[in-house]
RODO-2510 file (C-alpha; in nm, 4 decimals, decimal comma):
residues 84
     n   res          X          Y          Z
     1     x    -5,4802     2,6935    -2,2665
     2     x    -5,5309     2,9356    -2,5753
     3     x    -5,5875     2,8594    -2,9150
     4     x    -5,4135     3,0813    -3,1917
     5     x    -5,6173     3,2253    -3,3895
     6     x    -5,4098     3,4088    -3,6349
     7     x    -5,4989     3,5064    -3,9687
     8     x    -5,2038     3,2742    -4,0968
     9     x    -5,3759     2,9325    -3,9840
    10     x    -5,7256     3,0790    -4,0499
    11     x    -5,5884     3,1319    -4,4136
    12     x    -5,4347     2,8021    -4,4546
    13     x    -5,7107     2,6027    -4,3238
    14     x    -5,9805     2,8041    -4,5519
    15     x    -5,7260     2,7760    -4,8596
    16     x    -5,7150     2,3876    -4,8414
    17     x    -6,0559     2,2246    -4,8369
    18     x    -6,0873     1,8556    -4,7380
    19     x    -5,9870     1,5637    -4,9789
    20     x    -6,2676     1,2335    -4,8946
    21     x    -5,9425     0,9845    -4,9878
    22     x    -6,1319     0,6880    -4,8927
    23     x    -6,4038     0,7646    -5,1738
    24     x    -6,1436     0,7047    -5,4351
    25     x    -6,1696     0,8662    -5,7762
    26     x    -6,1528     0,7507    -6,1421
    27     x    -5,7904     0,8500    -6,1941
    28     x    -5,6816     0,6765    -5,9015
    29     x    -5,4597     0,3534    -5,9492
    30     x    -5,6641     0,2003    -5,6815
    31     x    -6,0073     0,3136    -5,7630
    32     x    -6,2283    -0,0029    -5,7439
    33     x    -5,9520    -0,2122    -5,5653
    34     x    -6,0997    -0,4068    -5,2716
    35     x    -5,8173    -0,4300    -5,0289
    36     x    -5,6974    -0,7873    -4,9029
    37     x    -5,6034    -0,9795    -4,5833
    38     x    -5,3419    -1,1727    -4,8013
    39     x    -5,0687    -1,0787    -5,1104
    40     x    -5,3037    -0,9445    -5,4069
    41     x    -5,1441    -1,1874    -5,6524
    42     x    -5,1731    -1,5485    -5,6588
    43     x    -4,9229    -1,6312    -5,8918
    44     x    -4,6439    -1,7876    -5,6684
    45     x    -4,9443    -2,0233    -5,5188
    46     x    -4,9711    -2,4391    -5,6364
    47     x    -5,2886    -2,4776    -5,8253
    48     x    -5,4704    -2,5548    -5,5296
    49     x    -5,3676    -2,2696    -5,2739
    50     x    -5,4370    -2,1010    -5,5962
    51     x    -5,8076    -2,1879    -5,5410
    52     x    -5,8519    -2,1394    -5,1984
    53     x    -5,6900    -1,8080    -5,2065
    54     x    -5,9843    -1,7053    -5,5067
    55     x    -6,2439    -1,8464    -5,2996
    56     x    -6,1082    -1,6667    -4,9662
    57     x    -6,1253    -1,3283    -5,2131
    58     x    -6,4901    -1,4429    -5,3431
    59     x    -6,6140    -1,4873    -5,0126
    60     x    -6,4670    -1,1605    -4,8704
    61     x    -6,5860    -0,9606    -5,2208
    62     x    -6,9299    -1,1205    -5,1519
    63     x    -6,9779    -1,0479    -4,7570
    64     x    -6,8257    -0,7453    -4,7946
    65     x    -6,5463    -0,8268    -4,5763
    66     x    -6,1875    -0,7055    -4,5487
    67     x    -6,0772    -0,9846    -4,3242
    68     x    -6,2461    -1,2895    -4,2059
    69     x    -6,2890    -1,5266    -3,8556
    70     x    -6,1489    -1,8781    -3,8136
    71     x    -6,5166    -1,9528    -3,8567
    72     x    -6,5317    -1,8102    -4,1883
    73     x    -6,2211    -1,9574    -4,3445
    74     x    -6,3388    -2,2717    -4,2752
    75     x    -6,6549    -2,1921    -4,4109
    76     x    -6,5002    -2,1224    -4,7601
    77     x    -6,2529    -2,4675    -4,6881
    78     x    -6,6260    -2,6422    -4,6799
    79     x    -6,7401    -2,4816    -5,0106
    80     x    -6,4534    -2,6382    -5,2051
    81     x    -6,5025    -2,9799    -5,0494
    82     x    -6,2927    -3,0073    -4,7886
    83     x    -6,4089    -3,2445    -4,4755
    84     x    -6,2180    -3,3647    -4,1369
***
């Protein structure tokens, strides 16, 4: 196998450095944006999926998760009272 090495794709690559995307910047829309397991809006939720859905965020924002266990959701179901 051989690898071109022409000066076209030497000057291309050298032309366009590398953009760290996953840094985010200031300007961007989603700079500070934590990303989440479920819809970012809550406002179609009764007042009480409402809740659990801040508390899932909270808990996620907290741990530093992006998506949680079984374990975990029941965890957070615990924290707002909920029993068996």
């Amino acid at each position: 196998m051989t690898i071109s090495t022409s000066p076209d794709f030497q000057t291309t690559t050298s032309q366009a450095p590398l953009v760290e995307r996953r840094q985010g910047d200031s300007g961007s829309r989603f700079a500070g944006a934590e990303r989440r397991q479920f819809a970012s809006t809550h406002d179609e939720l009764t007042p009480a999926g409402r809740e659990f859905a801040e508390a899932v965020d909270h808990y996620k924002l907290q741990h530093r998760r992006r998506y949680i266990t079984h374990d975990e959701m029941l965890e957070v179901l615990r924290t707002l009272g909920y029993h068996r």
